[in-house]
Each structure stands twice: as structure tokens, then as C-alpha cells.
C-alpha positions, 0 to 999 in steps of 0.5 A: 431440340436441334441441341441434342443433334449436336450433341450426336444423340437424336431426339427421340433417344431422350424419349424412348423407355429404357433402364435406369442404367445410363450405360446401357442408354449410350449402347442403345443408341450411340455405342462409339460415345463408350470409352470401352468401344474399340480404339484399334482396329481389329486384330492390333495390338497396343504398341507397349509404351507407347500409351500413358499408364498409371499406378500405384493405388491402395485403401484401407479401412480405419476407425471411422471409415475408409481411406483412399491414396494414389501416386501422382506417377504416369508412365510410358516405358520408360519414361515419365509421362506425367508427374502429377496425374489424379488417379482418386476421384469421388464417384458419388457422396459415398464412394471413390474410385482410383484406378491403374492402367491405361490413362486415357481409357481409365479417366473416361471410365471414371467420367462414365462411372459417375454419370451412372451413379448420378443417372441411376439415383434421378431416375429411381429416386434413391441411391444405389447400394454399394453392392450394386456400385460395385457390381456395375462397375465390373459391368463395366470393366467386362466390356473392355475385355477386348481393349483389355485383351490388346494391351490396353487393360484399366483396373480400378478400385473401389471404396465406399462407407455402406450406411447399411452395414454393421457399425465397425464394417462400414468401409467396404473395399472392392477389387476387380480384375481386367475381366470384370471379376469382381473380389471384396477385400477385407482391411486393405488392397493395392493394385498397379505395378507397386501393389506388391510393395505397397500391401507388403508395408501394409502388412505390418502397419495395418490395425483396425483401430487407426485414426485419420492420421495413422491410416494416412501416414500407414498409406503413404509409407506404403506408397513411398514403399512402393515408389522405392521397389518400382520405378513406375511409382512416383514417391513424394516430390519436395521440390515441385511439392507434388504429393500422393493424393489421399482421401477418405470416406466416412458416414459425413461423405466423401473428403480429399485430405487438403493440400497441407495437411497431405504435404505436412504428413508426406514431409513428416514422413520423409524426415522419418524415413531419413533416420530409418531408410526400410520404414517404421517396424510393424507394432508388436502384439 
């Protein structure tokens, strides 16, 4: 099939066994196709603000599920670089990711994760664990170590609704780290620049029984939190309407909160914060 050409993979690259890991596939055959191979020549270092980088990402558990959110902000030293940037994006039916870090590298990654998924589940005819998900993608995060290691490091974070699980722990949150470390966080994490003012706020807004709305109004105060602390954290943007992105993923699959609903709850929020500029007070026991 003179397409596959084309395409840069040869024929027989399509006939070959191999795994069930699409990954893997591209490595055997066209390595430089991996977002994790090598931009820079050897011994060269990112120039430091010079490349678009994006924070500030968090999930929480909730009542029915998980939740994911992430700012709109990208950053090149100091300068915005884009306003309105996607950093939560569905990896399959069951989970999400979002990421901070180099932009460029972090969108292929996504793109790559969720081929994987898709690939994986045609060739073996049933979905990946969650378990599994995770483990493959700090796989494949390892394999940018050496990006990594030259100042262009990408850290994603994954959430999911385990069908497998025990009714109540259902939504499972991962974090990793540049070198692929994989860690399992219990009812909330951040990651990005604005992390730590982010998981501060989340800290005293944080319950286990939290509806839809009280967990998406819990995300965006931590993110206006975070905005308010790090410039590299983009807080809500009223007059261009450019709000966080916020998602959740319950036993009915994954679902972005709709445009108006995200705006309604960031306004409501804003209002709020104009009476008490340091955030609502954690809930007494």
C-alpha cells in the first residue's frame, strides 16, 4: 500500500507481530515519529523562556467521581504566550489527563497517550485497568528523561473512575514525576508553578461528600488561589470570557462542565471573592 509510505512507516511494519503497545510499535520502527525523542542535539540545554510552559493542574475526588481542572495560562519567562491553552483532555471514556510543563512536548505525549489506549484496547479486545494506564504512562514520561534532564520536562496528571474499585474509591488520582515515579494520591493533588497555593486552598475546602457543584466551585478557588500567588497561573478572564477548563469523570464516563455552566460558577466565584478577597473559610467540624 504505497499510502503507508506516505505516511513514513514501511509496509511490512503493519504485518509484523509485535505488542499490543503502540509505543512500542513506533520505537521498533520509526523512533523519531516519539514526541520523547530527542529535539536538541546532544549536550544542549533548553534556553529558559524561550519555550511555552503550562500550569497549574489539579483533580479531586468527590461524591460521584473525580474532578479535573486546569488554568488557560501559558508562559515564556515572562511573557504570556497563550491565553487560552487546553491542558485537560479526555484519554479514553474513563480517564483524563492534564499536564504542566513544556507545551509542545506535553500536547504530543497526550496525542501518543491516547492512541495507546485506543490501540491497546483493538488489539486485546478489552480496555486497560486503570492500574495499567497509569503505569504506562509513566513509561512513558521515563523515556523523556533525557528532554527532561535539558530543561524540557513535562509532568502530567492522571484521573480516572475504576469500575473495578470499592463503591466510594472509585475515583483514583496519579501523580508522577519528571523521571517517570509513579504516586497514588488520595482526595486531591496539583501539579505546575501554582500547585502549592492551589493544594493550600484545597486543604481547607476539601470533603469527601462534595457534590458536582461544591467540587467545581472547591477547583476553581484553588486555581484563582493559585492565579493569585503565581503569575504563571491565569485566573479567570471576564472580559475575553476565558475560564479554567473543568471536568469530571463519573461511572457515566467522561464530561467537560459546558461553557456556561463553567462561566456561571467562575462569575459566582469572582463576586465572592470581591466580598472576602483571601477565599471562603475552611468548614468547621
Amino acid at each position: 500500500m504505497p499510502g503507508n509510505h506516505r505516511a513514513g512507516l514501511p509496509d511490512e511494519a503493519f504485518f509484523t507481530p509485535g505488542t499490543s503497545s503502540f509505543t512500542e510499535f513506533l520505537a521498533a520502527h520509526r523512533p523519531g515519529l516519539l514526541p520523547t525523542a530527542s529535539a536538541l542535539p546532544a549536550g544542549v540545554r533548553a534556553v529558559p523562556g524561550r519555550f511555552p510552559h503550562g500550569t497549574t493542574v489539579l483533580a479531586l475526588t468527590y461524591r460521584d467521581g473525580v474532578l479535573i481542572a486546569g488554568d488557560r495560562r501559558a508562559t515564556m519567562g515572562n511573557l504570556i504566550a497563550q491565553r487560552d491553552l487546553e491542558k485537560v483532555h479526555p484519554a479514553d471514556e474513563h480517564t483524563a489527563v492534564a499536564f504542566a510543563g513544556t507545551v509542545g512536548l506535553a500536547l504530543d505525549m497526550v496525542r501518543l497517550y491516547q492512541v495507546e489506549l485506543t490501540h491497546f484496547e483493538k488489539v486485546e479486545g478489552v480496555p486497560m485497568t486503570l492500574a495499567a494506564k497509569a503505569t504506562r504512562l509513566a513509561a512513558m514520561i521515563r523515556q523523556n528523561l533525557a528532554q527532561a534532564m535539558r530543561g524540557l520536562a513535562v509532568v502530567p496528571l492522571l484521573v480516572g473512575y475504576d469500575l473495578t474499585a470499592p463503591e466510594g474509591g472509585r475515583g483514583r488520582i496519579f501523580a508522577f514525576d519528571p523521571a517517570g515515579g509513579l504516586y497514588e494520591k488520595q482526595h486531591f493533588h496539583a501539579e505546575g508553578s501554582g500547585s502549592p497555593y492551589a493544594r493550600g486552598a484545597l486543604k481547607k475546602l476539601y470533603r469527601p461528600d462534595l457534590t458536582r457543584r461544591e467540587a467545581a466551585l472547591a477547583a476553581l478557588q484553588a486555581l484563582y488561589d493559585a492565579a493569585d500567588d503565581d503569575s504563571a497561573t491565569g485566573g479567570p478572564d471576564l472580559h475575553r470570557r476565558i475560564f479554567p477548563v473543568v471536568s469530571v469523570i463519573t461511572e457515566d464516563g467522561y464530561e467537560r462542565l459546558p461553557a456556561p455552566e463553567t462561566e456561571e460558577l467562575a462569575r459566582a466565584m469572582v463576586r465572592q471573592r470581591a466580598a472576602r478577597p483571601d477565599g471562603p473559610h475552611a468548614t468547621p467540624d
